[in-house]
NUMARPA-451996 format. One line per 2 residues: number of its first residue (from 1); their letters; for each residue x, y, z of C-alpha. Coordinates in nm, 2 decimals, m for minus. Layout:
N
NUM) A) X,Y,Z ~ ...
This chain:
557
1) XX) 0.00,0.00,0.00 ~ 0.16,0.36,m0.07
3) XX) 0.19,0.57,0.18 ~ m0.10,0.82,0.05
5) XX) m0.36,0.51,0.03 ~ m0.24,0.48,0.42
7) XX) m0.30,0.78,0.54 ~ m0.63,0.78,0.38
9) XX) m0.69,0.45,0.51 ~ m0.58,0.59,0.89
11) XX) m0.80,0.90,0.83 ~ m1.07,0.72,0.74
13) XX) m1.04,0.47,1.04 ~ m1.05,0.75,1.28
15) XX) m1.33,0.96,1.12 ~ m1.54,0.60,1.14
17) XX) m1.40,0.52,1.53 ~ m1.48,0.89,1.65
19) XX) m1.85,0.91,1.47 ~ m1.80,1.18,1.28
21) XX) m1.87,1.24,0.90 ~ m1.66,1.41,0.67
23) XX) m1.78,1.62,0.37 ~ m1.63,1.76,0.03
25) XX) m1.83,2.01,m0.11 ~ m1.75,2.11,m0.46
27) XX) m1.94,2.47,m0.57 ~ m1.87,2.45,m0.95
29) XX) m2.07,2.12,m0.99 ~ m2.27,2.13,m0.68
31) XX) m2.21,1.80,m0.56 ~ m2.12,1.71,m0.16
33) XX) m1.91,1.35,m0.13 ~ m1.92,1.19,0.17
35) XX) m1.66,1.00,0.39 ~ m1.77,0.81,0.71
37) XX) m2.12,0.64,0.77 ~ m2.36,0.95,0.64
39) XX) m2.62,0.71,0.59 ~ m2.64,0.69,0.98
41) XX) m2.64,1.10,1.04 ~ m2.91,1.17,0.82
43) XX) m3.14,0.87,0.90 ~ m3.12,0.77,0.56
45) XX) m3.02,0.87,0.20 ~ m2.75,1.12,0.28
47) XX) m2.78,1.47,0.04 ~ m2.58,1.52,m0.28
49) XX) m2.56,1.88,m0.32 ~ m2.56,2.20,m0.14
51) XX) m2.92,2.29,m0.18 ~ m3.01,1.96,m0.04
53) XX) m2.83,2.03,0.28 ~ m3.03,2.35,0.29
55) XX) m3.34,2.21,0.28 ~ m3.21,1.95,0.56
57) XX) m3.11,2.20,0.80 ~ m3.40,2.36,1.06
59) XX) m3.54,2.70,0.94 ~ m3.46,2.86,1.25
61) XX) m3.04,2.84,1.18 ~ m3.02,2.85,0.83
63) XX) m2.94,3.23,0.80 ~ m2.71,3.16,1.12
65) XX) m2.51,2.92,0.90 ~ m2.50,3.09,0.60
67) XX) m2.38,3.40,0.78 ~ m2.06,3.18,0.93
69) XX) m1.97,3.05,0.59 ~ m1.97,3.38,0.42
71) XX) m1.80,3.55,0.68 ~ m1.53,3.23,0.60
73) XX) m1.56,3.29,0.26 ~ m1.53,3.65,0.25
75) XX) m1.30,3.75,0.56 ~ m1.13,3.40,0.61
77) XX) m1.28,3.41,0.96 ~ m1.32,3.02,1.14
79) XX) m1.58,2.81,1.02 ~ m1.75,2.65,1.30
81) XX) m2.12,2.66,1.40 ~ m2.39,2.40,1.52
83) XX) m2.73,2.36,1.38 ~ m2.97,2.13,1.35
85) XX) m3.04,1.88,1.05 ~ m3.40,1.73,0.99
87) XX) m3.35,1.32,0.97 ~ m3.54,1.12,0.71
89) XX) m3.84,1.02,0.93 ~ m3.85,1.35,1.05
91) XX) m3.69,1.38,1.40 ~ m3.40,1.59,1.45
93) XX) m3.05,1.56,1.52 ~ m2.80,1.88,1.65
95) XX) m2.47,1.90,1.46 ~ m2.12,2.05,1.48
97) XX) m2.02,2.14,1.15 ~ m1.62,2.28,1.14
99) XX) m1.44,2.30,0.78 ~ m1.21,2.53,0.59
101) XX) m1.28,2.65,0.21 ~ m0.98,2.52,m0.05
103) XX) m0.90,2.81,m0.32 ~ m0.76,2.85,m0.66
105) XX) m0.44,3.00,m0.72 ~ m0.65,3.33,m0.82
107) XX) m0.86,3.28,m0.47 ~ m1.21,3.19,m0.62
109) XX) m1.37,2.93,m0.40 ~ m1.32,2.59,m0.50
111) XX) m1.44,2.32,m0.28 ~ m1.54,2.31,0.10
113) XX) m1.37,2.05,0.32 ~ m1.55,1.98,0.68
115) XX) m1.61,1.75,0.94 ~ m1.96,1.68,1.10
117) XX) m1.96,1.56,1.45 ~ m2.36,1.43,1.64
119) XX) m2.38,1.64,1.94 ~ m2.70,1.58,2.04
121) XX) m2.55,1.45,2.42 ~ m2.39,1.76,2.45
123) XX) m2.69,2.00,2.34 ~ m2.92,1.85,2.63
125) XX) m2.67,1.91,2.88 ~ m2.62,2.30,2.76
127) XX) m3.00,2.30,2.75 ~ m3.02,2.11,3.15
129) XX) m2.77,2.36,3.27 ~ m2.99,2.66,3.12
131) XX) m3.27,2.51,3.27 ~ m3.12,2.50,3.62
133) XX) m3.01,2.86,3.59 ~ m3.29,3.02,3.50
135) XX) m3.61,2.82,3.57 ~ m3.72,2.63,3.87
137) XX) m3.70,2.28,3.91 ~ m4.00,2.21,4.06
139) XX) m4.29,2.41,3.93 ~ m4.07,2.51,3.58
141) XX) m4.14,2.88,3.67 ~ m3.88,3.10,3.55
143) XX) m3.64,3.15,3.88 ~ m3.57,3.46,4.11
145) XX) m3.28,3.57,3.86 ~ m3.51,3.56,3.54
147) XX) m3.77,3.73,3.73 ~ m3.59,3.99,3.84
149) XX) m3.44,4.05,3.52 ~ m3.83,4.04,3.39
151) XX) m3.90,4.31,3.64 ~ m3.57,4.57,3.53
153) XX) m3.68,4.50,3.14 ~ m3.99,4.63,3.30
155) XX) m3.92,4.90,3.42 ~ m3.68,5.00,3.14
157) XX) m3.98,5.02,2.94 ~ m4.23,5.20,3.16
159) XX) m3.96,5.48,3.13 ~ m3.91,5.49,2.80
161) XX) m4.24,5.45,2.67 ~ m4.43,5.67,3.01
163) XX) m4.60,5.39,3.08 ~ m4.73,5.16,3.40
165) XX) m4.64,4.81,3.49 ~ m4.72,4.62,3.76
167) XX) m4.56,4.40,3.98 ~ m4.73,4.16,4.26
169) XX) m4.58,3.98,4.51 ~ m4.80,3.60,4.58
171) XX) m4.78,3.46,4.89 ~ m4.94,3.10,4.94
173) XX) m5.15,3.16,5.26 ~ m5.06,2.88,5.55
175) XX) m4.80,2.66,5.35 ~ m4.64,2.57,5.70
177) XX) m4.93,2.42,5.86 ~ m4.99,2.19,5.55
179) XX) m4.63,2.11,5.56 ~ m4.68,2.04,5.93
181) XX) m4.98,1.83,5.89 ~ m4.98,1.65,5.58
183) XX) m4.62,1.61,5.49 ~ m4.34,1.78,5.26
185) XX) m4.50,1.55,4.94 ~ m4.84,1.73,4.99
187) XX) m4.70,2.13,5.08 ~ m4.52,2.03,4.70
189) XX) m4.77,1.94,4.55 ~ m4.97,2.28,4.65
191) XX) m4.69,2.45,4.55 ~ m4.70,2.31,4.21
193) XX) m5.03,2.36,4.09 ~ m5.06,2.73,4.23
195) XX) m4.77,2.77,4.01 ~ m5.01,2.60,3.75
197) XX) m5.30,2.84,3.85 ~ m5.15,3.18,3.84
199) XX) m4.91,3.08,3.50 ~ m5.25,2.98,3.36
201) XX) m5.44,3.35,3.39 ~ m5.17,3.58,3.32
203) XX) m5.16,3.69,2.97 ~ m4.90,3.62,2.73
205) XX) m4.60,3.86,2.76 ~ m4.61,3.87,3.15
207) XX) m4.44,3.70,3.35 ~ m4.44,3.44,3.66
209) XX) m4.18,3.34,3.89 ~ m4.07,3.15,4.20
211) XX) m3.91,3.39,4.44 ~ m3.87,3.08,4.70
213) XX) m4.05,2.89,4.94 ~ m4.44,2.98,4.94
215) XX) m4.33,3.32,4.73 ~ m4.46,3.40,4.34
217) XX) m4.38,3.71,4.15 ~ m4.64,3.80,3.90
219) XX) m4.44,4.12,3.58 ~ m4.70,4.29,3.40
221) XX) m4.49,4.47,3.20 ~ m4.82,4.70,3.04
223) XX) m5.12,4.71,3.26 ~ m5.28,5.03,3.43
225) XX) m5.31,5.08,3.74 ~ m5.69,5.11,3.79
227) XX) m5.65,4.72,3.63 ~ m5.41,4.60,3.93
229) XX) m5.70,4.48,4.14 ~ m5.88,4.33,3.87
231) XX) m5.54,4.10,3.82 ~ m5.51,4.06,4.13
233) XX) m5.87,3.91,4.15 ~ m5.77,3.66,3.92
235) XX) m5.50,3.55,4.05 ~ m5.68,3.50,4.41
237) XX) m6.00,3.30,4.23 ~ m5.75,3.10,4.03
239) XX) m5.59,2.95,4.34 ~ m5.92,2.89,4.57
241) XX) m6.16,2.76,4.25 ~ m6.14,2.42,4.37
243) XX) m5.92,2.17,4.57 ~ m5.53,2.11,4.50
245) XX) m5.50,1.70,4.42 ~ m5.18,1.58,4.68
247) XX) m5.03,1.23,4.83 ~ m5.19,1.37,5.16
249) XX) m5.58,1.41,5.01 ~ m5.79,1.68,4.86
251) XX) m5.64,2.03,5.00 ~ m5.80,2.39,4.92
253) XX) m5.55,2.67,4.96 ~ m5.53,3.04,4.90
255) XX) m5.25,3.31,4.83 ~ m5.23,3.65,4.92
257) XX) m5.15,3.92,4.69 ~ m4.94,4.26,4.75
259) XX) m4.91,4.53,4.42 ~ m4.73,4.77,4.30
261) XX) m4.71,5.02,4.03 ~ m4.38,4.97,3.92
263) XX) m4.17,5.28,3.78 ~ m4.40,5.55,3.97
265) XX) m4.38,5.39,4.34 ~ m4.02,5.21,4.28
267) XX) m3.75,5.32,4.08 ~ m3.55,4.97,4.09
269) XX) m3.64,4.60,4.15 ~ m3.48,4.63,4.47
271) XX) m3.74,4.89,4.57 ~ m4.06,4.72,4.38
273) XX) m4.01,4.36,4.51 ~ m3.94,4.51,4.86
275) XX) m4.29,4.74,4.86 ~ m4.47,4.44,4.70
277) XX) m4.35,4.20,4.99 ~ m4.46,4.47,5.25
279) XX) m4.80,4.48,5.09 ~ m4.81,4.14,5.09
281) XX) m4.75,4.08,5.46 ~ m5.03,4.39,5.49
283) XX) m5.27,4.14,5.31 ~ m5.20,3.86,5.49
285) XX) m5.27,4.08,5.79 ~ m5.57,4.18,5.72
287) XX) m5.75,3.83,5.72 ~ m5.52,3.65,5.42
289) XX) m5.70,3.55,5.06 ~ m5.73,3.92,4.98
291) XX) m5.54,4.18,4.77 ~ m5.36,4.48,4.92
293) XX) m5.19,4.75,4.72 ~ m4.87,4.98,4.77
295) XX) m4.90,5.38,4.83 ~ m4.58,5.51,4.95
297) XX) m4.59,5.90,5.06 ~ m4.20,6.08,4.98
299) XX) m4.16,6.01,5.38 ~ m4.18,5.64,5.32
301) XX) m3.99,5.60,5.02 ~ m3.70,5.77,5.19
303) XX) m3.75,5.48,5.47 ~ m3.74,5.24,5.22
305) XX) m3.42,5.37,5.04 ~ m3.27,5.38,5.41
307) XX) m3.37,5.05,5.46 ~ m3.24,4.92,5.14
309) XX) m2.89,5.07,5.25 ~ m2.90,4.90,5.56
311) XX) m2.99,4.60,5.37 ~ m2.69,4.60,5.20
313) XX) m2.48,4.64,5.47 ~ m2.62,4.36,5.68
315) XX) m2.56,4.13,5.34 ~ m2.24,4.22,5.36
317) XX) m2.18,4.14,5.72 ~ m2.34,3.80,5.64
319) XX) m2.08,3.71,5.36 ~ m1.80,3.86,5.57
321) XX) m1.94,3.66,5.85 ~ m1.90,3.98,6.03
323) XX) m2.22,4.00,6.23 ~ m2.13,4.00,6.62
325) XX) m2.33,3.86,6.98 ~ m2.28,4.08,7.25
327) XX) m2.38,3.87,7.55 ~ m2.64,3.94,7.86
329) XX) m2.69,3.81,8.15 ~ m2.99,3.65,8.31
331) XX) m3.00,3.63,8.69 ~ m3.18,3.43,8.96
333) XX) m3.22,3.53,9.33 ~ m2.91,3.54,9.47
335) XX) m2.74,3.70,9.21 ~ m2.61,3.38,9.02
337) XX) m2.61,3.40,8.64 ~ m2.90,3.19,8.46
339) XX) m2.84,3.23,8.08 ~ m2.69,3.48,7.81
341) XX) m2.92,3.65,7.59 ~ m2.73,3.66,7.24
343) XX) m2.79,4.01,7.08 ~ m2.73,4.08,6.79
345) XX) m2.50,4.35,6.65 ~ m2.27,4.44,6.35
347) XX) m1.99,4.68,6.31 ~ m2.07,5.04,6.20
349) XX) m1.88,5.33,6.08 ~ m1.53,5.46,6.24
351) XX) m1.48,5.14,6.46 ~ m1.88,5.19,6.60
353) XX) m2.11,4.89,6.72 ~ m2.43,4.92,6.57
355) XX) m2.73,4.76,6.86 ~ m2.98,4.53,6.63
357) XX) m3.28,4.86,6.69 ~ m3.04,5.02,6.42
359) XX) m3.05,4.80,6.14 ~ m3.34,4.45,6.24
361) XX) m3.61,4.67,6.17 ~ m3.43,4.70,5.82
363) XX) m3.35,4.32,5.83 ~ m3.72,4.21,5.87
365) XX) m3.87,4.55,5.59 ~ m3.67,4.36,5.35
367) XX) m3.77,4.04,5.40 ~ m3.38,3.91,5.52
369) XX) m3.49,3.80,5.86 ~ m3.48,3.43,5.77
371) XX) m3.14,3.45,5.64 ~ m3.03,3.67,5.94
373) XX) m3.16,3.40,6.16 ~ m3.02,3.09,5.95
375) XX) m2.69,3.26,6.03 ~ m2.68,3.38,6.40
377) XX) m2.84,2.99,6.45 ~ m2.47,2.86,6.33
379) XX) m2.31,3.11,6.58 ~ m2.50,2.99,6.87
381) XX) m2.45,2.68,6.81 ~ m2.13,2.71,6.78
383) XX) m2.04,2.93,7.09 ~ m2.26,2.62,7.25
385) XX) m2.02,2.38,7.09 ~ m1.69,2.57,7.24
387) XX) m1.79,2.63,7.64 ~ m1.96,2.39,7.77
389) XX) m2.05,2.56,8.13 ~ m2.29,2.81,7.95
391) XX) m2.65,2.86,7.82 ~ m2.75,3.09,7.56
393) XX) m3.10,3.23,7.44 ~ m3.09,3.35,7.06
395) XX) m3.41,3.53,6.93 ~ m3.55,3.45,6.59
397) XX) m3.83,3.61,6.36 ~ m4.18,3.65,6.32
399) XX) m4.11,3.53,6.00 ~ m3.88,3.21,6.07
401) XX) m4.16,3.09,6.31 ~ m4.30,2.95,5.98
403) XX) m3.94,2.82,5.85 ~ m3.92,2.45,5.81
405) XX) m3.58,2.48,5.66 ~ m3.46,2.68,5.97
407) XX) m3.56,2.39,6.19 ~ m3.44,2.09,5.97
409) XX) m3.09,2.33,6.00 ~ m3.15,2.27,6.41
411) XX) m3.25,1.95,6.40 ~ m2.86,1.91,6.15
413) XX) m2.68,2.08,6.39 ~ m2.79,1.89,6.70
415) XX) m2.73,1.57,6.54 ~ m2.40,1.46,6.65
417) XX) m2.40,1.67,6.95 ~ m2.75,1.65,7.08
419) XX) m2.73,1.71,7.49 ~ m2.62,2.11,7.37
421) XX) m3.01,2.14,7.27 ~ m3.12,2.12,7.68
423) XX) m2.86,2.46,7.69 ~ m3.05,2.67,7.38
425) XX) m3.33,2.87,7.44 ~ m3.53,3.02,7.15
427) XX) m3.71,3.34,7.19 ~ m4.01,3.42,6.97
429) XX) m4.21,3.75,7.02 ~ m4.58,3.81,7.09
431) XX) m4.63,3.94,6.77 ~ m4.54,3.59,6.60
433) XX) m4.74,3.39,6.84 ~ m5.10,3.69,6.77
435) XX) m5.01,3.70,6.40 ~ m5.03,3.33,6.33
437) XX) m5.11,3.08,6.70 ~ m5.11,2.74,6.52
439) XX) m4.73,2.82,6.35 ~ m4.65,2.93,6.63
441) XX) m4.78,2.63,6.81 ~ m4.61,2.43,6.57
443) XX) m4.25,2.59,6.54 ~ m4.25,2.56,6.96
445) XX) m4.36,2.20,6.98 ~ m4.09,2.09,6.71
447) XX) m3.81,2.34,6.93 ~ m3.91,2.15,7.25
449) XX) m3.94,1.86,7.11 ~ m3.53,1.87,7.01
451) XX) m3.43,1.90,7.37 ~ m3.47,2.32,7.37
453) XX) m3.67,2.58,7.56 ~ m3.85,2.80,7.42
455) XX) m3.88,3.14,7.60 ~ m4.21,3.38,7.49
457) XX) m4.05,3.76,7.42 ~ m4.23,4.09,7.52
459) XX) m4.47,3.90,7.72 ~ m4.74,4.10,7.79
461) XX) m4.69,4.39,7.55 ~ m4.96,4.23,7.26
463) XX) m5.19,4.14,7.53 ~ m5.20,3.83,7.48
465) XX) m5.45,3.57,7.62 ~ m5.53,3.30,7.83
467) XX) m5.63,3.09,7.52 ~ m5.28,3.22,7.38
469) XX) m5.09,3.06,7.65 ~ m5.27,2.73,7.66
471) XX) m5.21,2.64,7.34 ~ m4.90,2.77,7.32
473) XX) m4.62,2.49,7.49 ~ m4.35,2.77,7.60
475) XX) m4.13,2.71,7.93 ~ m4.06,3.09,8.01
477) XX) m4.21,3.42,7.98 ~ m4.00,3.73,7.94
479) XX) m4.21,4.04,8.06 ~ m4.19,4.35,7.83
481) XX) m3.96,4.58,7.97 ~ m4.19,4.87,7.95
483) XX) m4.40,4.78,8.24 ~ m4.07,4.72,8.42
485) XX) m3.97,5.07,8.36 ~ m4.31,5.22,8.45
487) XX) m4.30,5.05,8.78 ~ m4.19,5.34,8.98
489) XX) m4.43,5.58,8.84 ~ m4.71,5.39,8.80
491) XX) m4.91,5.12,9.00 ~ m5.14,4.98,8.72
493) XX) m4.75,4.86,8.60 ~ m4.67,4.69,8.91
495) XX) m5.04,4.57,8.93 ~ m5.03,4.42,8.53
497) XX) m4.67,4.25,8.60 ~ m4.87,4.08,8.90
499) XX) m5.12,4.00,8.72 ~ m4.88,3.82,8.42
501) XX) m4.64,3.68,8.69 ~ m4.97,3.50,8.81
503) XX) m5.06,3.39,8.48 ~ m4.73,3.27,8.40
505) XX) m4.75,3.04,8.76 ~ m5.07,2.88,8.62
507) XX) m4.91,2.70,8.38 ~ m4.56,2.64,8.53
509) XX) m4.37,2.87,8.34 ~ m4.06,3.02,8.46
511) XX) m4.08,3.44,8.47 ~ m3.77,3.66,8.36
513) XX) m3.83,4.08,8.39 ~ m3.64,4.29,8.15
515) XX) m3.51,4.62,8.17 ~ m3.42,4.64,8.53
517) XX) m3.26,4.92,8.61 ~ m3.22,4.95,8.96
519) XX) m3.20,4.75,9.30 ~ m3.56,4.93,9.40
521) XX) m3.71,4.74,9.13 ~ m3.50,4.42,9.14
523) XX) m3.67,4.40,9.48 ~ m4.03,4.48,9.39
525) XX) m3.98,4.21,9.12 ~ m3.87,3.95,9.32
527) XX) m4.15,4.02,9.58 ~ m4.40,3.98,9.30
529) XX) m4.24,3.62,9.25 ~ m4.05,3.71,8.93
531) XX) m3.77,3.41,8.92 ~ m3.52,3.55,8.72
533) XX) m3.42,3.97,8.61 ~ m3.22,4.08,8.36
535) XX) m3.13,4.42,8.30 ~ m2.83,4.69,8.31
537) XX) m2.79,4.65,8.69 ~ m2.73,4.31,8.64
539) XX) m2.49,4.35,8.36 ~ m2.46,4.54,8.02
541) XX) m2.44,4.41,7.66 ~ m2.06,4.23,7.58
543) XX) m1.90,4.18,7.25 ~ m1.67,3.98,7.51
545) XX) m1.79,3.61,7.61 ~ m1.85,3.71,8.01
547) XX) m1.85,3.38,8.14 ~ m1.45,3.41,8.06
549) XX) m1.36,3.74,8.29 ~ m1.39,4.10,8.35
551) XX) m1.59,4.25,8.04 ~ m1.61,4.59,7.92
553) XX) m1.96,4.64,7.91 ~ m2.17,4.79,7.56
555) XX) m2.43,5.06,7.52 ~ m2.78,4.83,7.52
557) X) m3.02,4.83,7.24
């Protein structure tokens, strides 16, 4: 054999061992000859000329084709693109096409030489990956990313053009309880077909997306304002027209809607999605299943772009893991400390500690609170981890009251060192347990039933009730400071911390006052049968762990 024959021979072997097809095209006579099994890439018959490939390949990247071969032709550039050819029974297979134009000695175009290599494998992968980063895996909603970017295009637009769009913020009203009740398989399931729903009434060019959890954001990119409500309305009767099909059984659920006029009441998505959450959490206020719209006056906007400053800060602090406990005690009796309370603070300007009153407020306006909590959760635990001689009580959201995830990241951390959980004590608020009492119910039972305590916050200041405390499985009661500090001045104080402090004995809970200031008032307390005080005569806020040594003590909040 001569050597050319061989190294045709050895070409051709490889071209038929790696799959691929090669191609001679000749443009004087039109006619395409084929090396390696072309029969198998084109599911048939292969073509014989160029116009033949043409019609083979999928309407959509003709031109796209065309334009990478002139551009060879012409400018010499690479040629290299993928399309798509149509197969003989009419499916279709994706292509890598990569050749290089041979000329005559006065540089007319001759002949094309290439290689065609099946990369259908690697198409579905590029087309998995875009999926993942841009859609939602479980409801196939576009993702937080694309809806945000829907929501800047947007707004874009409603400048340009001077006109109003519309975004709403969707909450799905009591996703926690079915979770809870009927299982993850069943709360996925209702998350899935409100998806369905609300995709299923808005009209073609707006858009709907998975913020996260029980959260949907709905673009309308053109729609008046008068027509918000009406939208709105749809959205609402979508959800509750009939029962949700799940593992668990029939379930009926309902969102609630906040709006708002886009461009005219928020200048960025930062500002939009933030005022559509807050209306949100106004609607679900007032009764849930309901609509509730966003007027900002100048005076709140300027809160809101404060807020948004602070916001970025506190994200900072988080991925800096810069956000700081300052530590205060929790007496008994005699003096003897109880437990820390962890509170929360982050560095400010010029070397300054900022108390959490400067920037939670922020935290929880902007709908961060759960991440704030995720986070001070792993530095509790870990200060629990390190000294062993100490308790700790951390304070968590409203909001993470309803967090499965934020348990299931409790329940993980206790799992290889479990006996910490009998030294944790999570604080929840009033507010969490008026705002939603079966959550609330819910989140303490699964706290307790880890090995913590569960402390109730501000007790007294929501008034909350008998009822309240019955169904509500808490093993201390922390007395609003304010009737603390209205003790000297005023007997209905002193006469309402009795009356609490009797309450609390009822049901065997443990009492801690706040906010004691003084010995006069550590005294009164502890005559009323308050067990345990806590306060700046007891000790001030500290960045340093006391339990260690002399402390320099920090301003409170």
């Amino acid at each position: 054999m001569s050597g050319h024959a061989e190294d045709q021979s050895i070409m051709a072997a490889a071209v038929a061992a790696a799959g691929d097809v090669g191609y001679c095209w000749d443009f004087a006579a039109d006619t395409i000859t084929w090396a390696g099994d072309a029969r198998c890439l084109f599911g048939g018959d292969p073509v014989g000329n160029g116009e033949e490939l043409r019609r083979c390949i999928r309407d959509d990247d003709r031109a796209r084709r065309r334009r990478v071969l002139s551009r060879h032709i012409d400018h010499d550039t690479p040629f290299d693109v993928d399309y798509r050819l149509r197969l003989a029974d009419g499916a279709q297979r994706w292509v890598h096409d990569r050749g290089r134009v041979e000329r005559a000695a006065d540089g007319t175009p001759v002949r094309l030489y290439g290689m065609l290599r099946t990369i259908d494998g690697r198409k579905a992968y590029e087309v998995e990956l875009e999926q993942q980063a841009h859609f939602d895996p479980m409801t196939g909603l576009v993702n937080l990313n694309r809806l945000r970017d829907s929501l800047h295009q947007a707004l874009v637009a409603a400048g340009r053009f001077e006109r109003s769009a519309v975004y709403l913020a969707v909450g799905i009203d009591k996703l926690g309880l079915v979770n809870e009740a009927l299982g993850h398989a069943a709360a996925d399931a209702v998350v899935v077909e409100v998806a369905r729903r609300l995709a299923a009434v808005v009209r073609p060019g707006d858009t709907v997306g998975r913020g996260g959890g029980d959260i949907f954001g709905v673009v309308l990119p053109h729609c008046p304002e008068e027509h918000m409500p009406a939208v709105a309305e749809k959205l609402l009767a979508a959800v509750r027209a009939g029962p949700i099909a799940s593992p668990a059984g029939p379930i009926h659920a309902t969102v609630s809607v906040g709006g708002i006029v886009a461009g005219r009441d928020a200048g960025s998505v930062e500002e939009a999605m933030t005022r559509a959450d807050t209306a949100l959490h106004e609607a679900k206020r007032q009764g849930r299943d309901c609509f509730w719209p966003h007027h900002a006056t100048s005076l709140q906007q300027s809160a809101l772009r404060a807020s948004l400053a602070i916001g970025q800060r506190v994200k900072a602090a988080l991925m800096s893991d810069s956000l700081r406990f300052a530590f205060q005690p929790v007496v008994d009796s005699s003096g003897g400390v109880d437990f820390f309370e962890c509170l929360l603070r982050m560095d400010g300007d010029g070397g300054s500690v900022l108390p959490a009153g400067q920037f939670v407020p922020a935290v929880e306006r902007l709908g961060m609170a759960r991440r704030v909590d995720h986070h001070t959760l792993g530095m509790a635990l870990r200060e629990l981890r390190a000294h062993d001689e100490v308790q700790l009580s951390l304070n968590v959201s409203a909001e993470t009251t309803g967090d499965r995830t934020w348990l299931a990241a409790l329940q993980g951390m206790l799992a290889d060192r479990p006996e910490i959980a009998s030294r944790l004590i999570v604080e929840i608020t009033e507010t969490a347990v008026i705002e939603d009492l079966d959550e609330a119910a819910r989140f303490v039972a699964a706290v307790r039933t880890m090995g913590c305590r569960v402390a109730l916050d501000d007790f007294g200041a929501g008034y909350i009730s008998y009822q309240h405390l019955r169904a509500l499985p808490v093993d201390i009661v922390k007395i609003d400071g304010a009737f603390v500090r209205d003790m000297h001045d005023s007997a209905e104080a002193l006469l309402f911390i009795r009356t609490l402090v009797g309450l609390a004995r009822g049901f065997g809970l443990t009492t801690v006052a706040e906010c004691v200031e003084d010995e006069t008032q550590a005294t009164a307390l502890r005559r009323e049968g308050v067990r345990l005080l806590q306060g700046w005569h007891f000790g001030r806020p500290s960045l340093e762990r006391p339990w260690l040594g002399a402390v320099e003590p920090l301003a409170a909040d």
